[in-house]
N, C-alpha and C positions, 0 to 999 in steps of 0.2 A: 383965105387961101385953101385951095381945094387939096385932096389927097390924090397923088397920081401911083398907081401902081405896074411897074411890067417884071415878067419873070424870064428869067434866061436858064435854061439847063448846064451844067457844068458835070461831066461822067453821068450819072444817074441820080444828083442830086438836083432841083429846082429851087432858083434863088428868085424871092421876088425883092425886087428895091423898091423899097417904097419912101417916099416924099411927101412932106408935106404935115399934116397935123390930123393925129385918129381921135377922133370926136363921135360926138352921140350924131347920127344923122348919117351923112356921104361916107366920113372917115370911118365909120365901124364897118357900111356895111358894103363899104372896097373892101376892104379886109375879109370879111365875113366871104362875100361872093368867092374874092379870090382865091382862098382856100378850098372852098367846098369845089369850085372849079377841078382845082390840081385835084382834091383826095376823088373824084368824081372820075377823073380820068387816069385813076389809079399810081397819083405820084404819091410814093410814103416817106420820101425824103426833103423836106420844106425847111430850106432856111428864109429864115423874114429879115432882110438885109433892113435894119432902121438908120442906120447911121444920116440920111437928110428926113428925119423926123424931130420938129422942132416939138411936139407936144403930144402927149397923152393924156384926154381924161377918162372920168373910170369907167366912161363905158366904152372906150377903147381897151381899158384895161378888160373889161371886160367880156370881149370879143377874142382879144389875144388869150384869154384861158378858154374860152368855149373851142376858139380855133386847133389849141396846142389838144383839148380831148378830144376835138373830132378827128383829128390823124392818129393821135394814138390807139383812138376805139377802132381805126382800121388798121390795126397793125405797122404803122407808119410814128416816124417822130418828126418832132419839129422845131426848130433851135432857132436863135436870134444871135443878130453880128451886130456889130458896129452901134451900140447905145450912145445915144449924143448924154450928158451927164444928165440933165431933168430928169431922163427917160429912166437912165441905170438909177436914179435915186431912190424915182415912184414906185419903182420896183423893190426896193431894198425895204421901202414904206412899210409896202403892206405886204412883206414878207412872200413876194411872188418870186424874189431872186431866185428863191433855193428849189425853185417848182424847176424853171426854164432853164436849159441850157444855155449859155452866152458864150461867144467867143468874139476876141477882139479882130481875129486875121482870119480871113475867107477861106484861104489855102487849109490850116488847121480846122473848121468847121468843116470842110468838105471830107477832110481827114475821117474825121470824128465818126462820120459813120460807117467806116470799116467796109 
């Protein structure tokens, strides 16, 4: 199953949903593109909506941290919604919870960044 990704703007923040499973290979480097995309054309506000992400491995994981430092090295942050449980656990794993912002409700992440 491939990784499909689209992003919608909501005020000035850009939400991308993405589906599917972030792997070594297609899924990291949707990801990877899609980000440097947005920070490229100057969005510093990126929520990674995962909530239809059945899987993470660690070089997904490991895309999602190079991703969340290359917005913030441009003055931009980057938050994650909707963890399906795998995903919230791999995270809890290897102690990347308390790196990433998470929020359960869209509305409140869009809140979040004031």
């Amino acid at each position: 199953m491939s990784i499909k990704a689209s992003t919608r703007q909501v005020d000035k923040v850009t939400i991308v949903d993405m589906s599917g499973r972030i792997t070594l290979g297609e899924g990291s480097s949707t990801l990877r593109e899609t980000v440097r995309d947005l920070v490229s054309k100057g969005q510093k506000k990126i929520i990674l909506n995962l909530g239809d992400v059945s899987y993470i491995d660690s070089s997904g994981i490991g895309e999602l941290v190079s991703s969340y430092t290359s917005v913030n090295n441009q003055g931009g942050s980057l938050k994650l919604l909707n963890l399906q449980k795998k995903v919230h656990d791999l995270l809890q794993i290897t102690k990347l919870y308390t790196v990433f912002e998470v929020h359960t409700d869209e509305a409140a992440a869009i809140k979040s960044f004031g």
